[in-house]
N, C-alpha and C positions, 0 to 999 in steps of 0.2 A: 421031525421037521428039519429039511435043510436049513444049513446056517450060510444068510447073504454072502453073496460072494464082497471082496472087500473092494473099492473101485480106488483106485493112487488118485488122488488130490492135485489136479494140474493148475490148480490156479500159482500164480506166482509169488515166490517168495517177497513178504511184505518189508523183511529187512534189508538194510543196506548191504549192497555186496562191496566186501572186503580183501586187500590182498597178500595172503597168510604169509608172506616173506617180506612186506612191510613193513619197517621199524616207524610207532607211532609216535607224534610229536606231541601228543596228550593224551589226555582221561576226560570225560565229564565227570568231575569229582561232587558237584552239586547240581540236579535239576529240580524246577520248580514251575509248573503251569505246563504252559506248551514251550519246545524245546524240540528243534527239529536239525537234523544234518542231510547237509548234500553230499554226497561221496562224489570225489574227483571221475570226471566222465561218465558222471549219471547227470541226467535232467532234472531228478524232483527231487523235492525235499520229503525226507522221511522221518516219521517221531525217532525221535532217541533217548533212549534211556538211563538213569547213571551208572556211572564203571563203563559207558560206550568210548573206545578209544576214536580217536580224531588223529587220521594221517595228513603229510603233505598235501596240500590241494582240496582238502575238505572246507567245507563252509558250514555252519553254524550260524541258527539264525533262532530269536528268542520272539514270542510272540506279546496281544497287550497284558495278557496274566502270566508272563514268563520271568525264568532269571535262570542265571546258570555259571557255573565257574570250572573254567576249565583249568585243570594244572598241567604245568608246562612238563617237560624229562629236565630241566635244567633246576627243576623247584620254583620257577615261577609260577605266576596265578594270572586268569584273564577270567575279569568278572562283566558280565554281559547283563546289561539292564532290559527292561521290557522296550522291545522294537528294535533291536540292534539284532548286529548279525556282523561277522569276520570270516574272514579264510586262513587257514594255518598254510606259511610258506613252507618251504624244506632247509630244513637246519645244514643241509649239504650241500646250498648252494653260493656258497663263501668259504673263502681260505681259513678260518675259522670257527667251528661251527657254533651256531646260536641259533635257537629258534628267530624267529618274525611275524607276526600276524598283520595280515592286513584289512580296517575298519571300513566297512563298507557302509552301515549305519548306524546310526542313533547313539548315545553312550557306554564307551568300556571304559572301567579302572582295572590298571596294570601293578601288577606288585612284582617287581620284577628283581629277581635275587640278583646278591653281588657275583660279578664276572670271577670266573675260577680263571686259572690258567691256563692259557690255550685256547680259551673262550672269546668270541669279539662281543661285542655290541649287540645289544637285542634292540632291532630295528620294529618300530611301527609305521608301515605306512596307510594313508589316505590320500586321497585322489588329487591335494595338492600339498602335501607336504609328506619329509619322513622326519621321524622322530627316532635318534641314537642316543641308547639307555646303557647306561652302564650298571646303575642298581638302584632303583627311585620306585618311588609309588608315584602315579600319574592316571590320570583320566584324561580321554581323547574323543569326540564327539565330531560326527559328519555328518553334515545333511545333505537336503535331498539335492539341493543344487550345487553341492559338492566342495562346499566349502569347510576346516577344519578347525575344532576349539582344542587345543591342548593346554591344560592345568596340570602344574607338579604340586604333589600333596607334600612329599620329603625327597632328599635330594636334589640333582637338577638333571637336565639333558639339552642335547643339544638337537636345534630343529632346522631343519633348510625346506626350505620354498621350491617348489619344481616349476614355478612359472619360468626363471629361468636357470639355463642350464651352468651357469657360473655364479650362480647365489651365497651366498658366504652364509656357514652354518651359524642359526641365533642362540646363543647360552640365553638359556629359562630357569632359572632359580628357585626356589622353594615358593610358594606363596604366591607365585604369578600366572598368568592367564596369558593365551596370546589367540586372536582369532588371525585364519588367513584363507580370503577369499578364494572361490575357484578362477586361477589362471591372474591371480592379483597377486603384489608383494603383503607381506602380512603386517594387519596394525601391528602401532603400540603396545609391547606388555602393558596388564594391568593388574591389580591383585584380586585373587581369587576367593570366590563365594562358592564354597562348595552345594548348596542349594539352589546354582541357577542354570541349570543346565536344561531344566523344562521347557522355563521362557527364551533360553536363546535356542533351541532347538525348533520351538514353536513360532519363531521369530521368522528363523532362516526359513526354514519352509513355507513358511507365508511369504516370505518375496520369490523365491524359488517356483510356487504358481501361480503367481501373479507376473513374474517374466513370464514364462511357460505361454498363460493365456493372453500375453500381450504380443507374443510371436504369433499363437493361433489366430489372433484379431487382423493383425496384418496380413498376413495371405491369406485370409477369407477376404479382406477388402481389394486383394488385388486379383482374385478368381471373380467378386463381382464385377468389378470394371470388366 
């Protein structure tokens, strides 16, 4: 009996395509649940696995049974709670290099090692602030309407407002909290509870849709007229 002839398998590759002269700015050193990467100039998020490396321009995004912890090449750590998601900037695009991630949503804690020589700042930004670290542990939370919670657990850093463009950077000390609206200067420090990052996440996004569906109320009321 003839043996099948063999047919190539044309469906396409379900992994993320990689670019093998790429120097990568991390690992997934911990996954857990769902855990998915977007490779810079792809469209879709694809599962990832641990040991998967994360280059410049990657996004990382943890799902509601996920968690995951990426380690940085500097020996930092970005821990990703369930519903968050970041993008790893390029450690090469500063006169000194340092990684950067940037928090798109929901809560990360940052463990971020002390500055070697020759090293700048490990930069976090969100959509209205950056936060310069020099070696702290910190948690950074953004929600959906774009506004940012930064807590220093040890250490401090220093944070600036992007609402405007000559904002003077705030020194945040150990133990303090600071929210800062999207396109607002940012409250009051206040001290920090490391157990409340639920309700004010849950907080924010509840007026975040309720703006939302009070702009959709308006131009339906003026498409009736």
């Amino acid at each position: 009996m003839k043996e099948p002839r063999r047919v190539a398998d044309k469906r396409p590759d379900p992994r993320p395509a990689v670019d093998k002269d790429a120097v990568p700015e991390g690992v997934l050193s911990e996954v857990k649940g769902t855990v998915e990467i977007r490779r810079s100039g792809d469209g879709e998020f694809k599962t990832a696995a641990k040991d998967t490396k994360v280059f410049a321009k990657d996004a990382v995004r943890v799902g509601k049974d996920g968690e995951a912890t990426l380690a940085l090449w500097d020996n930092s750590s970005v821990e990703l709670t369930p519903e968050s998601a970041v993008t790893l900037n390029s450690s090469q695009a500063i006169k000194d290099p340092a990684p950067s991630v940037t928090v798109m949503a929901g809560a990360v804690r940052f463990d971020i090692n002390e500055r070697d020589e020759g090293q700048g700042p490990f930069a976090v930004y969100t959509p209205s602030s950056v936060v310069n670290v020099q070696g702290t542990v910190l948690a950074v939370g953004v929600s959906l309407g774009g506004a940012s919670r930064v807590a220093v657990e040890e250490g401090k850093v220093e944070l600036v407002p992007v609402a405007k463009l000559d904002a003077k950077p705030l020194p945040l000390p150990k133990g303090k909290v600071v929210v800062v609206p999207f396109n607002k200067p940012p409250a009051a420090p206040a001290a920090y509870k490391p157990d409340s990052w639920d309700d004010w996440l849950e907080g924010e996004d509840a007026k975040a849709v309720k703006a939302a569906q009070k702009v959709a109320d308006t131009h339906a009321a003026k498409v009736d007229e």
